[in-house]
C-alpha positions in Angstrom: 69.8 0.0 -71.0 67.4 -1.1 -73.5 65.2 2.3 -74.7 62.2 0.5 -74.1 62.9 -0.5 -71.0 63.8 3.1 -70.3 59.9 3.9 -70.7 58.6 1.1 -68.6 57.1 2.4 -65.0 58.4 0.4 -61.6 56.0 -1.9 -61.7 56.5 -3.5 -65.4 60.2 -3.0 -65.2 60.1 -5.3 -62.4 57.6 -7.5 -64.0 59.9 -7.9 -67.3 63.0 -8.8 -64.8 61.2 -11.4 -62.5 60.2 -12.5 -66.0 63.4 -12.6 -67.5 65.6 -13.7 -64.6 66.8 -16.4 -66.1 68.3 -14.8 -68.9 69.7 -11.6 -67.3 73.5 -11.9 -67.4 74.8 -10.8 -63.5 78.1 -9.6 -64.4 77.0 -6.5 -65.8 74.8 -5.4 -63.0 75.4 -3.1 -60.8 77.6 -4.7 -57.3 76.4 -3.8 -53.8 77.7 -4.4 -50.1 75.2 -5.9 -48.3 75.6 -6.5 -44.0 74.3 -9.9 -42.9 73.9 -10.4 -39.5 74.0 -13.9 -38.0 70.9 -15.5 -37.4 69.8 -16.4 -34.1 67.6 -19.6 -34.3 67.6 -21.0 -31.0 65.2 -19.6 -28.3 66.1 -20.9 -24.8 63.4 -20.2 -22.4 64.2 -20.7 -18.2 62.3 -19.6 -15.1 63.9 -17.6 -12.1 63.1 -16.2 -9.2 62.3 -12.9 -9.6 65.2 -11.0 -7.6 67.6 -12.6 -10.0 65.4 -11.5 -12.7 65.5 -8.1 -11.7 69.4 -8.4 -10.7 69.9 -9.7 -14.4 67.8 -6.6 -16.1 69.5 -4.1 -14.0 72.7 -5.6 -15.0 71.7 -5.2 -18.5 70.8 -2.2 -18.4 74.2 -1.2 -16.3 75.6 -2.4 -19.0 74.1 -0.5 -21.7 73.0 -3.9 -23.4 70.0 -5.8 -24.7 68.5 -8.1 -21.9 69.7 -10.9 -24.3 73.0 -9.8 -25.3 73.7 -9.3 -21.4 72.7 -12.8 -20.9 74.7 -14.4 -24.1 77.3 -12.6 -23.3 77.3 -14.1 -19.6 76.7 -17.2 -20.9 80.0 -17.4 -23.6 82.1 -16.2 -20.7 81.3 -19.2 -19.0 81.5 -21.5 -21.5 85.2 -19.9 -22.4 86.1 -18.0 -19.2 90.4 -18.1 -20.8 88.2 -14.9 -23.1 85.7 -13.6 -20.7 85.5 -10.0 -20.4 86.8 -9.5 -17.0 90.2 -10.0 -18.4 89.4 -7.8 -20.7 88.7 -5.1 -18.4 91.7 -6.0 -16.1 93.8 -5.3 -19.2 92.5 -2.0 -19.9 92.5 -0.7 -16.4 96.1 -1.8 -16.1 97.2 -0.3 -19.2 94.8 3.3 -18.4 96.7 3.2 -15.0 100.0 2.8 -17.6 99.2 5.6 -19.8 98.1 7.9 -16.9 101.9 7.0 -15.2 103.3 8.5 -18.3 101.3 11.2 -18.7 102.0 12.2 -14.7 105.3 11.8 -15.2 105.1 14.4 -18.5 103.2 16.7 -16.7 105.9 16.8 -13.8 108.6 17.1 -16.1 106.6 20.2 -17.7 106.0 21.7 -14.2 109.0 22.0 -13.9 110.5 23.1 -17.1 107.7 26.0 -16.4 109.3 26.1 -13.0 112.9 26.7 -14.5 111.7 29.0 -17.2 109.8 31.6 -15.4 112.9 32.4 -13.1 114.6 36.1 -13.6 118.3 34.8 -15.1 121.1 34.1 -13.1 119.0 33.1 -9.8 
């Protein structure tokens, strides 16, 4: 960096490169990640009684999820229910109920190695 750019404070640094923006050369700077998050620009507003309303925000909050993620997420299942998340969850629970066959079945099989091992010989 230029020396006498070295001595300049925050504030005219970033005066001198707002006023030279145009003519600093990009390629040499410094590259960062950055995270961009969609935008949401649509606000959708609807009235309900207010037992669903309450069955909706204890859902949510069952959940573990914004009010409005809870209800987006309720709406794309809908609108794509080959993806919703029940299948999701039926998948899991049948491959949990899967993994804890096998691991039954490992546990038995060590039982009884335990079983055959802790006999005196030759009984």
């Amino acid at each position: 960096m230029d020396a006498r750019l070295q001595d300049m404070t925050d504030a005219e640094l970033a005066a001198w490169q707002y006023a030279h923006r145009d003519e600093l050369d990009l390629d040499t700077g410094e590259q960062v990640a950055i995270d961009m998050s969609p935008r949401l620009s649509v606000t959708i507003s609807l009235r309900l009684p207010g037992a669903e309303a309450d069955a909706i925000r204890q859902a949510a909050r069952e959940a573990n999820l914004t009010l409005s993620e809870w209800i987006r997420r309720a709406c794309t299942s809908a609108l794509h229910p080959e993806v919703s998340p029940q299948k999701d969850v039926q998948t899991e629970l049948h491959e949990l109920a899967r993994v804890l066959q096998t691991v039954a079945h490992r546990v038995e099989t060590v039982g009884h190695e335990a079983s055959l091992a802790s006999r005196p010989p030759g009984s």
